[in-house]
BARO-512600 format. One line per 2 residues: number of its first residue (from 1); their letters; for each residue x, y, z of N, C-alpha, C. Coordinates in steps of 0.001 Angstrom, whole numbers, plus 500000, padded with zeros to 6 digits. Each point is the difference from the previous one (the first is absolute). Layout:
# BARO-512600
NUM = a = X/Y/Z/X/Y/Z/X/Y/Z; ...
This chain:
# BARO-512600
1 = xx = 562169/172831/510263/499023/499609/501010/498906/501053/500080; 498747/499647/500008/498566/500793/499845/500341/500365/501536
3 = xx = 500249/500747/500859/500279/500598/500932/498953/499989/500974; 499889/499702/501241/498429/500078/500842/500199/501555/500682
5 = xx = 498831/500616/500326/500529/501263/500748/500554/500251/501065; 500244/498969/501101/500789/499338/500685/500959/499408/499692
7 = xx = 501023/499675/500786/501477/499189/499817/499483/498478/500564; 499094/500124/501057/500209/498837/501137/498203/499614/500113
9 = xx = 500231/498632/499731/498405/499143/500343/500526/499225/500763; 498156/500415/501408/500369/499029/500738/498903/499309/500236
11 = xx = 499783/498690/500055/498906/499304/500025/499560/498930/501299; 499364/500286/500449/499848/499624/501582/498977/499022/499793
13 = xx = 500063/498831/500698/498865/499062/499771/500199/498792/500443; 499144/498815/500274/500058/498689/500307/499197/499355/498754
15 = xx = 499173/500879/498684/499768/499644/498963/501116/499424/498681; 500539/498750/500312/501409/500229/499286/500171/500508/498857
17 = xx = 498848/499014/499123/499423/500199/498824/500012/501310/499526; 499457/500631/500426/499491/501608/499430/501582/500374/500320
19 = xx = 500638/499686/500607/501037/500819/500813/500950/499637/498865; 499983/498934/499420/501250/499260/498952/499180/500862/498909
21 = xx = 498811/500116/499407/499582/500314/498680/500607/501969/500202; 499606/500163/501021/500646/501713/500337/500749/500063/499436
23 = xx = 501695/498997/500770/501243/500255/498968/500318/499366/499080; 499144/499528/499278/500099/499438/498837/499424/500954/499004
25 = xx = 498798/500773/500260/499802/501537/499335/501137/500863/500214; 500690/499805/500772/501255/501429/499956/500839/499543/499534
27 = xx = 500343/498576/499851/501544/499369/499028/499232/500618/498479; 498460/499862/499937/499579/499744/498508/500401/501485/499433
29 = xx = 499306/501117/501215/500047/501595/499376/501240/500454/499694; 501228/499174/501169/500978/501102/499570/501301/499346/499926
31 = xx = 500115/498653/499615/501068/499523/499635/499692/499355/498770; 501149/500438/498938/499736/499374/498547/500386/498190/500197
33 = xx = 499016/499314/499079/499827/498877/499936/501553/498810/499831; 500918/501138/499032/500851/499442/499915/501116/500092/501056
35 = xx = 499939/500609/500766/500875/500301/500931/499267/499670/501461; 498784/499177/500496/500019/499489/501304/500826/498976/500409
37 = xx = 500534/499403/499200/500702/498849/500641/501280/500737/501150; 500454/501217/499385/501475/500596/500814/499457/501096/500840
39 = xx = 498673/500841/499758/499972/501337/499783/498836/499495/501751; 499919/498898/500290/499125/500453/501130/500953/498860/501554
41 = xx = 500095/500492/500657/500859/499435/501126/499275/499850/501331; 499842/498834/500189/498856/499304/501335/501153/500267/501362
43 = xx = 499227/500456/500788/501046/500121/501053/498558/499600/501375; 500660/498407/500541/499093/500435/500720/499569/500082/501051
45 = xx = 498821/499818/500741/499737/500744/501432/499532/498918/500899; 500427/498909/500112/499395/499245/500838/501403/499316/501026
47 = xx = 499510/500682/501146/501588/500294/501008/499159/499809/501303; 500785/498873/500896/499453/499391/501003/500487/500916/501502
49 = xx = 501315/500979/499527/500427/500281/501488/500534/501522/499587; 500359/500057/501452/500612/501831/499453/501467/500139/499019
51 = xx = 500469/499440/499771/500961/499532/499147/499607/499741/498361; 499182/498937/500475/499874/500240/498171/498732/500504/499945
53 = xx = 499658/500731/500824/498935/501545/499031/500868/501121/500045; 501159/500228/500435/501292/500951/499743/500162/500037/498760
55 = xx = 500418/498543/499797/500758/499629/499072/498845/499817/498070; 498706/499771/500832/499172/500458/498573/500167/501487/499692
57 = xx = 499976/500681/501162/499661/501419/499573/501095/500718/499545; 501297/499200/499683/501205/501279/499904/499736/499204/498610
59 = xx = 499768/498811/499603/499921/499102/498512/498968/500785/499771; 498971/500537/500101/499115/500498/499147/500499/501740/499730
61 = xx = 500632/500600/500945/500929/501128/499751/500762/500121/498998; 501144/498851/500205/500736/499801/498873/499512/499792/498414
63 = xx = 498929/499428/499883/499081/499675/498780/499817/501454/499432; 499460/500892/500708/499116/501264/499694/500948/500588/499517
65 = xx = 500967/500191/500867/501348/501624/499741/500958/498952/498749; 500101/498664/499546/500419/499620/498927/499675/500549/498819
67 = xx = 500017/500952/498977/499352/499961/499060/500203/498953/498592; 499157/500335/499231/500105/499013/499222/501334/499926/499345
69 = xx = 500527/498596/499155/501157/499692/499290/499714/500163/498922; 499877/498957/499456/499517/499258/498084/498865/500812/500159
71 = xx = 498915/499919/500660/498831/500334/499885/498969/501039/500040; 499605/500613/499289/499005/501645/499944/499401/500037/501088
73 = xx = 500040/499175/500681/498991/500037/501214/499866/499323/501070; 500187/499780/501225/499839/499040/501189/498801/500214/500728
75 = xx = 499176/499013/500839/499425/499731/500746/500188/499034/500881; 500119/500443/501448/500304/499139/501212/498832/499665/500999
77 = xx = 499864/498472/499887/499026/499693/500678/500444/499353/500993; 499511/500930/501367/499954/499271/501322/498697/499301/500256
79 = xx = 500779/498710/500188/498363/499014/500224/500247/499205/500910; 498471/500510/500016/499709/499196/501373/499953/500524/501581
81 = xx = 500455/501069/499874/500845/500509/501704/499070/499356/501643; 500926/499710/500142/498725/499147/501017/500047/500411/501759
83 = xx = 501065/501751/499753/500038/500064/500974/500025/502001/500489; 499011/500241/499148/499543/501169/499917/499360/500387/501569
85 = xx = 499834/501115/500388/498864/500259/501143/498651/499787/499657; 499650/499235/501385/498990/499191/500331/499648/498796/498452
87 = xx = 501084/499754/500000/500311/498403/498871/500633/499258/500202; 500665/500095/500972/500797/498991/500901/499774/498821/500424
89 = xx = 500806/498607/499796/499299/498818/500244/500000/499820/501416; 501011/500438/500893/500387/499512/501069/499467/501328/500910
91 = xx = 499582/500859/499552/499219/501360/500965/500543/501106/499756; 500452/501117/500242/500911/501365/500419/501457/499351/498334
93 = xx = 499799/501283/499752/501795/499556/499355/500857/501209/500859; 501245/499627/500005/500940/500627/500897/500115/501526/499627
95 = xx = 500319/500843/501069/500120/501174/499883/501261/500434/498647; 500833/499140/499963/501456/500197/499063/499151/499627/498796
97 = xx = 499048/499404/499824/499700/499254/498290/498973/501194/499845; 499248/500381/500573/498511/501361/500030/501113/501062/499768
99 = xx = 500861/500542/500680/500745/500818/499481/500674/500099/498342; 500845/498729/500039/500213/499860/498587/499095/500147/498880
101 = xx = 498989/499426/499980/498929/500498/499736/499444/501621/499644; 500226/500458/501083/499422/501211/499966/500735/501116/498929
103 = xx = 501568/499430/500297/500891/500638/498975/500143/499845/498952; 499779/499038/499358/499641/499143/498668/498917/500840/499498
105 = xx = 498789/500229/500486/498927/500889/499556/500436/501016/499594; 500894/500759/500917/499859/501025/499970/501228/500631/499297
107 = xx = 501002/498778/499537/501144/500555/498867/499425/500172/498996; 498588/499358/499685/499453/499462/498933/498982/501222/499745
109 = xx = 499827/500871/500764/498879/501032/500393/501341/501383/498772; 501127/500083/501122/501276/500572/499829/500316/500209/498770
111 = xx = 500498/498450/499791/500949/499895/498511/498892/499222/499061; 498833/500406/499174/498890/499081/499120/501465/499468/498845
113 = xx = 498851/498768/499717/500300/499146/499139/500198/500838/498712; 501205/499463/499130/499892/500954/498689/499070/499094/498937
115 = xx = 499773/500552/499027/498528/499782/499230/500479/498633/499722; 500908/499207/499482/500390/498686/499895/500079/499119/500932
117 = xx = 499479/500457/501015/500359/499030/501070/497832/499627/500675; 499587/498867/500660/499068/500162/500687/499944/499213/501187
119 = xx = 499416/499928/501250/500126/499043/500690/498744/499848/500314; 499598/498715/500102/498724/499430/500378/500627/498876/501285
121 = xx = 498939/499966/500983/500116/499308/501168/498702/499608/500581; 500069/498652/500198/499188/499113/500724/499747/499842/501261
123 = xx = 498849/499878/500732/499702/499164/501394/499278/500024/500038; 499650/498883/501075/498700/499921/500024/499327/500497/501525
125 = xx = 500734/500992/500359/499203/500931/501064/501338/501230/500221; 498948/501469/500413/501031/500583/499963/498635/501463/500527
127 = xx = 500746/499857/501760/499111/501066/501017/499787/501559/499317; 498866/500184/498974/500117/501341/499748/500350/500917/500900
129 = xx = 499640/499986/501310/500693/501726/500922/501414/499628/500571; 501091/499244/499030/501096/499765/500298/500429/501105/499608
131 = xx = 501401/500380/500491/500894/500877/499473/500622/499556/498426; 500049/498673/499896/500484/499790/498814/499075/500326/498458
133 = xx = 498836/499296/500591/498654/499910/499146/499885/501635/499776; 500227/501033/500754/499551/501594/500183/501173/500220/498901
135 = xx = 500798/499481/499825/501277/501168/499461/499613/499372/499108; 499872/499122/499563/499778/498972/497916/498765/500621/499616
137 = xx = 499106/500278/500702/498301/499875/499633/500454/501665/498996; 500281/500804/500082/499995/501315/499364/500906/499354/498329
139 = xx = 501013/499379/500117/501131/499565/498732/499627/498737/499454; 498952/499015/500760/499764/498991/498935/498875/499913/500036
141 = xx = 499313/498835/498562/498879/499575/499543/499631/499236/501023; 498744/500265/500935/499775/498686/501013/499174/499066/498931
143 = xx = 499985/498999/500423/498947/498448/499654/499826/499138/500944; 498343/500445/500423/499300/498956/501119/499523/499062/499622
145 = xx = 500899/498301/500318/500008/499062/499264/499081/499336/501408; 499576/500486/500813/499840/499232/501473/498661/499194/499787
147 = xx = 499998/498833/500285/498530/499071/500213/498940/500551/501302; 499029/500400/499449/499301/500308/501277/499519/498968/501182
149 = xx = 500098/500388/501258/499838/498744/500852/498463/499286/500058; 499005/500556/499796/498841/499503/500003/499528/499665/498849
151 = xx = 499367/498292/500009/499616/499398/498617/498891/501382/499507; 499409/500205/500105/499007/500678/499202/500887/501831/499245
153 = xx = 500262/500241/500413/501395/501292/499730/500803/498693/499108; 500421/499322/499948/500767/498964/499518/499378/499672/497917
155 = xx = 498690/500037/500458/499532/499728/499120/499286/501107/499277; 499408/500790/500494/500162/501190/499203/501238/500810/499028
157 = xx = 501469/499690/501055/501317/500596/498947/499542/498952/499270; 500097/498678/499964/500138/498749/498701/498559/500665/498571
159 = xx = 499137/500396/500918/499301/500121/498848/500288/501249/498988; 500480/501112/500614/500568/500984/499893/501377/500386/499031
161 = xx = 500670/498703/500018/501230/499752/499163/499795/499214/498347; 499142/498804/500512/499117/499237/499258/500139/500375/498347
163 = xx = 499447/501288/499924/499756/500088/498482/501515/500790/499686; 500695/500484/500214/501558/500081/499781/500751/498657/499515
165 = xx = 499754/499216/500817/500384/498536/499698/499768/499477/499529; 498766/500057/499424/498954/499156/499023/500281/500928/498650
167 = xx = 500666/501076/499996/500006/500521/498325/501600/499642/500273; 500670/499570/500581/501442/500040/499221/499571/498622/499670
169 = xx = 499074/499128/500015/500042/498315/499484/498510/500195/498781; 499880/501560/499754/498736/500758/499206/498865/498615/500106
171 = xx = 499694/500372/501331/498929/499473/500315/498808/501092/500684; 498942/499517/499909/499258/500967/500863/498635/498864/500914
173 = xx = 499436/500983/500864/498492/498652/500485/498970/500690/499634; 499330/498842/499962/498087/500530/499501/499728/500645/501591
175 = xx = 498757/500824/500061/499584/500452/501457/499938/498822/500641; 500798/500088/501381/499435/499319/500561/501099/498500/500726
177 = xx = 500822/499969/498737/501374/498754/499774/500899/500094/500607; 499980/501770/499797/502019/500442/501358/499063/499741/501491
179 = xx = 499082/500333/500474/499610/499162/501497/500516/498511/499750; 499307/499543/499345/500284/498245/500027/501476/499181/499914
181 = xx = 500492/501114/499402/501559/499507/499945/500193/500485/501083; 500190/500806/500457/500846/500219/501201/499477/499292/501137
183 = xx = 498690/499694/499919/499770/499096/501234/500614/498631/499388; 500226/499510/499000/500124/498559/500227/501809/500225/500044
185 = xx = 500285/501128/499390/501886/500054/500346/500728/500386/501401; 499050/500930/500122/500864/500621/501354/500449/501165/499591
187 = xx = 500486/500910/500781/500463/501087/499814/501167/499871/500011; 500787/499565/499864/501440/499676/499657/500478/500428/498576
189 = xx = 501001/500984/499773/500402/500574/498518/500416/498921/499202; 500542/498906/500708/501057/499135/499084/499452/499629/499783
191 = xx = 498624/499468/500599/499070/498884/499916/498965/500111/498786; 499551/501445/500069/499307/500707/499130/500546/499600/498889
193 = xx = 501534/501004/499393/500451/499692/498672/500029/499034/499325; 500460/498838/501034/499989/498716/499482/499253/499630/499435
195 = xx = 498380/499911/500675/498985/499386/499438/499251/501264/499301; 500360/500540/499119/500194/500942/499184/500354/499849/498843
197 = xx = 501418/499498/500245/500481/499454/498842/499412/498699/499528; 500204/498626/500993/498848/499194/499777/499088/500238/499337
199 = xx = 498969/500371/500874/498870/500811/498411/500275/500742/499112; 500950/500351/499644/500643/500466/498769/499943/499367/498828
201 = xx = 500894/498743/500282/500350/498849/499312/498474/499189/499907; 499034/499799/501027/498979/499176/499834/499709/500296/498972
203 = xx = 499236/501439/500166/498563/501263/499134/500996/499542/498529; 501667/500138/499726/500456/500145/498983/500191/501492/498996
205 = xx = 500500/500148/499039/500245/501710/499780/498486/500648/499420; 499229/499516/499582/498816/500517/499380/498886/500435/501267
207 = xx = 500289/499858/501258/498688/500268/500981/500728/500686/501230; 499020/501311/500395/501369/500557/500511/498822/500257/501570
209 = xx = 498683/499433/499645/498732/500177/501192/499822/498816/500929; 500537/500004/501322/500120/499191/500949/497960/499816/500743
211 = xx = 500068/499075/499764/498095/499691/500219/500373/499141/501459; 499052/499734/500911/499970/499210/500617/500282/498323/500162
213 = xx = 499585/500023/498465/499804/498839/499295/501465/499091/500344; 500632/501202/499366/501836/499677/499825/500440/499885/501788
215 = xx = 499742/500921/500850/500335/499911/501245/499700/498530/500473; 499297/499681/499954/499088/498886/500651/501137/498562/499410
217 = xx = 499712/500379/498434/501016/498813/499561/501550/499690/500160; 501020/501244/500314/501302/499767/499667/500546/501110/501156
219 = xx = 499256/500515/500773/500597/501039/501287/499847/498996/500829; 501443/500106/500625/500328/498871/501770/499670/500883/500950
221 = xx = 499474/499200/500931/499730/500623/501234/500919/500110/500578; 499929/501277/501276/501228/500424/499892/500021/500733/502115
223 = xx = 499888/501106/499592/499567/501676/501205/499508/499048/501252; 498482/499859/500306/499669/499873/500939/500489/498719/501013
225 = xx = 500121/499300/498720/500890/498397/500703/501056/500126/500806; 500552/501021/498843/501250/500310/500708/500849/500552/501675
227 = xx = 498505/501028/499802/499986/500837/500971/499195/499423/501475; 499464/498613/499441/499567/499266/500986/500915/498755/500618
229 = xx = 501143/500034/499500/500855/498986/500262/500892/500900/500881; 500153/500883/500163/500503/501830/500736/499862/499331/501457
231 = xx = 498150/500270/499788/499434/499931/501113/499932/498899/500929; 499658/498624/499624/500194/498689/500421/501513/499813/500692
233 = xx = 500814/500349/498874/501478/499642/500264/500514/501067/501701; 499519/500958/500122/499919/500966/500914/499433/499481/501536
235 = xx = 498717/499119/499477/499404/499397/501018/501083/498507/500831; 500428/499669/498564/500786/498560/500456/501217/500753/500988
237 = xx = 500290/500740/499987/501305/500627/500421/499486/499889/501673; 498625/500556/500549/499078/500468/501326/500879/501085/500402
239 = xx = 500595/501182/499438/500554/500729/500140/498781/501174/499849; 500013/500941/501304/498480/500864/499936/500326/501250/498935
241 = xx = 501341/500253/500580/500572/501314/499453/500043/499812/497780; 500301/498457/499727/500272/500065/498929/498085/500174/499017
243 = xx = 499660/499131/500930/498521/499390/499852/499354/501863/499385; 500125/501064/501357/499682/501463/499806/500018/500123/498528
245 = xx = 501720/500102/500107/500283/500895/498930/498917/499329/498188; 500483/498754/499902/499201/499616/498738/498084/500155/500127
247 = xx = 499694/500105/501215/498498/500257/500597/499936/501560/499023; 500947/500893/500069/499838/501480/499550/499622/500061/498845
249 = xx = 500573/498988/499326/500060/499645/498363/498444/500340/499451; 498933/499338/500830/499221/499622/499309/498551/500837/501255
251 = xx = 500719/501238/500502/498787/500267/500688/499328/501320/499317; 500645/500665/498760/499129/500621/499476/498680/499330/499157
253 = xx = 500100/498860/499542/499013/499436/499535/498697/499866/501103; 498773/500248/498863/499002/499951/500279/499991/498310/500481
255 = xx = 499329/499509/501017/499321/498662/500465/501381/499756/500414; 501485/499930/499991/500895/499509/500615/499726/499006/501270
257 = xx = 499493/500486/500913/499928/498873/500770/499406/498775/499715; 498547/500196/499481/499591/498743/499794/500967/499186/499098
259 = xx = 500507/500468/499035/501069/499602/498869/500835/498783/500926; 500790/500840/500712/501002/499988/500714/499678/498370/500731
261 = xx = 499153/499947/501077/498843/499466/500896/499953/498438/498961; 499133/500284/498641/499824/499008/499377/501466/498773/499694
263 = xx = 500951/501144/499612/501256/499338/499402/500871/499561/501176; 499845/500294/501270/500758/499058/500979/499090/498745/500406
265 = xx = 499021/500733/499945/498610/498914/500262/500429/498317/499552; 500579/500727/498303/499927/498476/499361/501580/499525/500207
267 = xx = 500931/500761/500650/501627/499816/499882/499455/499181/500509; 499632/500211/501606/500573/499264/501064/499314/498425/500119
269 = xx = 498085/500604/499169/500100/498575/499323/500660/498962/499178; 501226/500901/499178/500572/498772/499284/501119/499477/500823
271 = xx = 500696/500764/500913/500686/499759/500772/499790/498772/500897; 498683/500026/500790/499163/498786/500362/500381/498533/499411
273 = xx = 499276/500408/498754/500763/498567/499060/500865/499812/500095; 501117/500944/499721/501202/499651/499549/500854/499476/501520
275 = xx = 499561/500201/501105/500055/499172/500903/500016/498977/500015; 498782/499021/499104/499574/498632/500106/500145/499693/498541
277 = xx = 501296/500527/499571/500020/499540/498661/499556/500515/498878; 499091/500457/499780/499253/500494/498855/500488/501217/498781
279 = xx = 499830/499694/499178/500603/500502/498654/499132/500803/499321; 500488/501214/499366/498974/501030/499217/500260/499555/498466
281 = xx = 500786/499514/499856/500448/499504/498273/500663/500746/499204; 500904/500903/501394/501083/501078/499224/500882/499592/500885
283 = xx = 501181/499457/499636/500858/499615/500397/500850/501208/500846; 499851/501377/499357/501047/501325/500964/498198/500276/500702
285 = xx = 499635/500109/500115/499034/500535/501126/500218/498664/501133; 499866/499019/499510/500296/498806/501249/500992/499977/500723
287 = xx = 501206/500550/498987/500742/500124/501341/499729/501271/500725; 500024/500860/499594/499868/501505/501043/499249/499705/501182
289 = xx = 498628/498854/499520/499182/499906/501010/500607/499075/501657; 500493/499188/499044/501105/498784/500913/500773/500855/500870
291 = xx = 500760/500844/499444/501106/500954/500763/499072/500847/501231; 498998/500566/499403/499418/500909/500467/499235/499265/500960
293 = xx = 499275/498943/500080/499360/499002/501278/500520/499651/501042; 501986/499968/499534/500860/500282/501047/500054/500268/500997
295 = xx = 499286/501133/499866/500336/501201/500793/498112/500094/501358; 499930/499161/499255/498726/499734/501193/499268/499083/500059
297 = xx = 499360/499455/501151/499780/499038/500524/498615/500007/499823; 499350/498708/499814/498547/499165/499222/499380/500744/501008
299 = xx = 499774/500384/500982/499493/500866/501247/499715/501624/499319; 501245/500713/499805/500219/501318/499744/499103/499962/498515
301 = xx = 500081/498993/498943/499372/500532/498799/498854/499960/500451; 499208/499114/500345/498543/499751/500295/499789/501311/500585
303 = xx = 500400/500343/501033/499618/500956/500802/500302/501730/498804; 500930/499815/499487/500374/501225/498804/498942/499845/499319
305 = xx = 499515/499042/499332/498893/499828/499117/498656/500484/500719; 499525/499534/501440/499288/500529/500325/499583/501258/499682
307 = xx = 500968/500606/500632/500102/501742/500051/499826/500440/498895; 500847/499537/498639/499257/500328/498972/498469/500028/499454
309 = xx = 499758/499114/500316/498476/499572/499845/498824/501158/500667; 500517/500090/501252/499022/500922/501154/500107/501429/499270
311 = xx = 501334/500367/500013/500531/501365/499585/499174/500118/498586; 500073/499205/498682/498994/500220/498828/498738/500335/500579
313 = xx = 499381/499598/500807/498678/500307/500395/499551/500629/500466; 500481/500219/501052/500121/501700/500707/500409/500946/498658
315 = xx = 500563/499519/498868/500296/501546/499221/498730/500023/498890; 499597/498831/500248/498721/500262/499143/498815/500626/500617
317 = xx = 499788/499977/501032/498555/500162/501037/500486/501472/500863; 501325/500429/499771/500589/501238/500522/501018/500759/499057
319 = xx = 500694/500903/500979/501066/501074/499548/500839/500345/501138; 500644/498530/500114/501313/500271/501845/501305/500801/499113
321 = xx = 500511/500429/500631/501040/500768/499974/501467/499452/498737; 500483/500934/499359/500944/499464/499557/501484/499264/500851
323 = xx = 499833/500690/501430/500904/499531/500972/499864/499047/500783; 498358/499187/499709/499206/498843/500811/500465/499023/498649
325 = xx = 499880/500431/498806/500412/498678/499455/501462/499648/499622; 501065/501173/500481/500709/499650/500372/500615/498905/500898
327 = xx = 498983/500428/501434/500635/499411/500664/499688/498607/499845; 499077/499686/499161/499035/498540/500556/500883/499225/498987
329 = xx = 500670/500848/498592/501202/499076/499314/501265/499694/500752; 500284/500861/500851/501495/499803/500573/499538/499111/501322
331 = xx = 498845/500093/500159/499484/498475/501360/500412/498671/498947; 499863/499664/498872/499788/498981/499205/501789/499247/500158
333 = xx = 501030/500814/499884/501070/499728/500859/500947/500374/500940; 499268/500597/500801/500326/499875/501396/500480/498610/500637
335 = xx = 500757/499817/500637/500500/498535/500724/499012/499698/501355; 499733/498838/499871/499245/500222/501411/500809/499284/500769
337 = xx = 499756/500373/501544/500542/500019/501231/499830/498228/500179; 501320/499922/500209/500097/498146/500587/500261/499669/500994
């Protein structure tokens, strides 16, 4: 095994993608080809109560202090852990599992891995000024796999990764092409590779220069749609608190509000229709809209739509507050008094 200078990778993230290609570079560096089938042991971390996150963490113990059998070499992958500090699905993890925890680090600090052995571990959040995170950060390889929360940070990492991804499919873009792809993909890793490979196979092995040309013809749209179905779906809920949080998404962008303003503008117009029947000629958007009209009354859209309408205009002829157009979206479902 090509040895890392570390024993232990840990890769923190809600990027899965990058997070799977991580340990898929560390099966590649340091376990021989012929021996992954025995030589790497999944142990893993997705434990709903204080019991079985006990019970992951003494299984991923046991993995480590095993050394290898048949094999020159082991690697133990804890994946997934879903219940690290401040990664917790359900809030706080118990004082008995943070402890265990803490000791686990710190046997691991104690007694290092011998050169045949490595452990790599997954999650997808994990409170750097934890006690746990403090004792690993000195003995392992970190990897910040994390999606940034604001589309525009969002899309800068995507562009940023871009040509990494584009030479393992030895592709490259003319000036100008990695913008255009990533706006019509999204910043999404999986999403990226995919249509990557796609154009892989289009261009064929002799053309390795991604033109616009090619974007336009055989790249699916992808990112912003996506991230607008976030937002809508957030609205159908009339939940203020949820409505916030996806609002954050998109307030580093330049013009956001008007953005924002325009695209409920036209929801709540289709919503309207879809009141009285009316069809967009996509059978999954019709229903979302159906479901989503549900939830409010031929009164409330008109009047939501209004507000949209006023609010675009005022942001054109002014500059009200980022906390005024807050509020004038979370008026749009508000319940009114009967």
């Amino acid at each position: 095994m090509a040895k890392a200078t570390k024993s232990i990778i840990l890769v923190v993230g809600d990027d899965d993608y990058a997070a799977e290609a991580t340990v898929k570079a560390a099966i590649a560096r340091h376990v021989p080809e012929e021996c992954r089938a025995s030589a790497v042991e999944t142990v893993s971390g997705e434990a709903g109560n204080a019991e079985a996150q006990l019970a992951s963490i003494r299984s991923c113990q046991d993995s480590v202090r095993t050394p290898p059998f048949l094999d020159p070499v082991k690697l133990t992958w804890w994946k997934g852990v879903n219940f690290f500090p401040g990664g917790g699905r359900g809030g706080k993890i118990s004082e008995e599992v943070k402890e265990a925890l803490e000791r686990f680090a710190e046997s691991l600090v104690e007694t290092p891995l011998p050169e045949s052995q490595l452990l790599v571990i997954t999650a997808i959040r994990l409170l750097p000024t934890s006690i746990f995170a403090k004792i690993l950060k000195p003995i392992a390889e970190m990897h910040d796999c994390s999606v940034p929360e604001r589309s525009n940070m969002r899309t800068a990492a995507a562009l940023a990764k871009l040509p990494a991804l584009a030479e393992a499919e030895h592709l490259k873009f003319e000036p100008g092409a990695d913008r255009a792809f990533i706006a019509k993909t999204g910043p999404d890793t999986r999403t990226i590779a995919s249509e990557l490979a796609k154009m892989r196979t289009y261009l064929g092995e002799d053309v390795h220069t991604v033109t616009n040309s090619d974007i336009a013809a055989i790249t699916s749209a992808g990112g912003d749609e996506i991230e607008l179905w976030f937002l809508t779906d957030a609205f159908a809920t009339r939940n203020p608190a949820k409505i916030l949080e996806v609002l954050k998404c998109f307030q580093g962008d330049s013009g956001w509000p008007i953005m924002i303003a325009t695209v409920m503008e036209r929801w709540f117009r289709d919503l309207i229709a879809a009141k009285a029947g009316g069809t967009t000629g996509s059978d999954f958007k019709d229903r979302k809209n159906a479901a989503a009209a549900r939830s409010f009354t031929l009164t409330e859209l008109r009047l939501a739509r209004y507000r949209m309408i006023a609010l675009r205009e005022r942001l054109v002829s002014s500059q009200p507050t980022a906390e005024y157009v807050e509020m004038e979206l979370l008026r749009t479902v508000t319940r009114q008094a009967r």
